[in-house]
N, C-alpha and C positions, 0 to 999 in steps of 0.2 A: 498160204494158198492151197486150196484142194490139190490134191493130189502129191502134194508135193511131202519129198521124205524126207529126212535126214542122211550123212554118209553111210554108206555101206560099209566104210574102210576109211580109218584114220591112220597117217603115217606121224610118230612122235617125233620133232630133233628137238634136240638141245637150243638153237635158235633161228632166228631169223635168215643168217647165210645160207643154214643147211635146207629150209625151208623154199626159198628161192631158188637153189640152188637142185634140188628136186624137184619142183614146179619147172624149172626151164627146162632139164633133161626130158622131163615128161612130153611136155612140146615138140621138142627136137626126133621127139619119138612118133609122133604123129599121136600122143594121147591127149586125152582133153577129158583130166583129172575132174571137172565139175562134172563133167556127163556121165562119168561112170560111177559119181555121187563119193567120190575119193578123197578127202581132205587133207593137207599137209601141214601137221598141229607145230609150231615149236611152242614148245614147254616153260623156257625162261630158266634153261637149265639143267643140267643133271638131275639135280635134288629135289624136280616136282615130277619125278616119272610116276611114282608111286601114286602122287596125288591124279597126273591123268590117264594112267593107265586104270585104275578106281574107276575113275567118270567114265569111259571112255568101253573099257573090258565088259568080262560075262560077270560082272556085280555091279554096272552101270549103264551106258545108252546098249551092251554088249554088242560092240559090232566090230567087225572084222579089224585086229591091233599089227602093225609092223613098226619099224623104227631104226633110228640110224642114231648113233654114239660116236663119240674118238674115243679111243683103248683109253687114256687117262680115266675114262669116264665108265668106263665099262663093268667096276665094281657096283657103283652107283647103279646103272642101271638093271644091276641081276638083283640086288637088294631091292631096290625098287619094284619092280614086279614081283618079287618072290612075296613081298608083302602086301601086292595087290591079290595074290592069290595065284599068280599064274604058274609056278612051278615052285620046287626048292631044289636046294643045292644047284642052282645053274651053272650051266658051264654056257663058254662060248656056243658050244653045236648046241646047246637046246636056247640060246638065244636065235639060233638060226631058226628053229625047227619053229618058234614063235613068230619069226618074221625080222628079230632085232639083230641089225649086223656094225658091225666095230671099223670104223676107220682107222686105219695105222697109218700115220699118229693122227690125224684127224681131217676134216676135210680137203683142207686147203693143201695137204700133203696129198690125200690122194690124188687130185687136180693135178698139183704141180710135177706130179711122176708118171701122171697121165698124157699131160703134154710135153712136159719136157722144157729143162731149165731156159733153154736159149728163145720157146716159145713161146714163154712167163714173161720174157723180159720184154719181149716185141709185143706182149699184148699192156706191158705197163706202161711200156714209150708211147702205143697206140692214146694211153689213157694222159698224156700228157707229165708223165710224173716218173717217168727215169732221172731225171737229177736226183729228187725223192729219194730214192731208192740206192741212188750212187752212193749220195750223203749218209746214209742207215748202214751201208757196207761200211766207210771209213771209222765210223765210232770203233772205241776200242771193245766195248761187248760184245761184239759183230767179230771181231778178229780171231781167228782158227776154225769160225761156223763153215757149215760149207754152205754152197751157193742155195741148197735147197730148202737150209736152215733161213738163211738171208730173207730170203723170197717169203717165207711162211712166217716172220715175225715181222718184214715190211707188211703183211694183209692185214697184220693185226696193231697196229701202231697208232692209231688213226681213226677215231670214231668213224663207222659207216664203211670201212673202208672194204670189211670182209663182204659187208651183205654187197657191196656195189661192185667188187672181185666173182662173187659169187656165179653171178648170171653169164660176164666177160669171160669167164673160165671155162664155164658149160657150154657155150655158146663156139669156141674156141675147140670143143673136141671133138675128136674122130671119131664117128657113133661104133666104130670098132673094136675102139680101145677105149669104152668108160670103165672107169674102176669097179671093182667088183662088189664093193659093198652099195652104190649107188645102183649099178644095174640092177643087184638082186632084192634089194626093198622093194623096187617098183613090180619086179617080177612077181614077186610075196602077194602084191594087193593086185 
């Protein structure tokens, strides 16, 4: 269509939850990520940052890059940019200074220390699947986790289950207390 551009600003995740799961904070913010020409790419992983930050950077559509990782991931993605051109030797603070911030230990941890264990549980009972989650506690792998461990391998058990937690969780917070690597991505673009 005439007139029309592409993003101004692409935020990279790893997937689909983190994706949604940014998209709805953004909402909750009163943003409207299409109007400000802002896209929320997931990647399909750690290991194609490289590849979209390439397309994406100042040796591709060059337009404005931020992005969100979990620390497991966090080497991946300084390799990854370091070999898209965007810096070397990165440390965390020059992740930041790029716009890319680390979840400890990853999304669904920061969510869950955002609201809080006893408010994880009332939004899973909401979702009809506290037995679910009773039964995941009693397996013996589950035993000496603590609750917040519980919680964060119950999101991932289950096809679908994180991106469908994803929004529930956002939805769920006190625009007060969003974590800090979610708030400052959106702040970044």
């Amino acid at each position: 269509m005439p007139g029309q551009r592409g993003p101004r600003a692409v935020v990279l995740v790893e997937g689909t939850s983190d994706q949604i799961a940014l998209e709805t904070l953004a909402t909750r913010l009163g943003r409207d990520l299409a109007a400000e020409r802002v896209t929320v790419v997931a990647i399909g992983g750690a290991t194609n940052i490289r590849a979209a930050a390439e397309h994406y950077g100042p040796h591709g559509l060059d337009v404005r890059l931020a992005g969100l990782c979990d620390v497991g991931e966090e080497r991946k993605f300084q390799r990854g940019l370091e070999r898209a051109g965007l810096g070397t030797e990165l440390t965390r603070a020059d992740l930041e200074r790029l716009g890319f911030y680390v979840c400890v230990a990853d999304l669904e941890d920061e969510l869950i220390r955002a609201l809080g264990t006893t408010t994880v549980e009332e939004l899973i009972e909401v979702q009809g699947e506290l037995g679910s989650f009773r039964t995941l506690q009693k397996q013996p792998a589950q035993q000496g986790r603590t609750l917040d461990e519980q919680l964060r391998r119950f999101m991932g058990t289950r096809g679908g289950r994180k991106i469908r937690y994803a929004s529930v969780l956002v939805d769920a917070l006190d625009l007060a207390h969003v974590p800090r690597p979610l708030a400052q991505v959106l702040s970044h673009i």
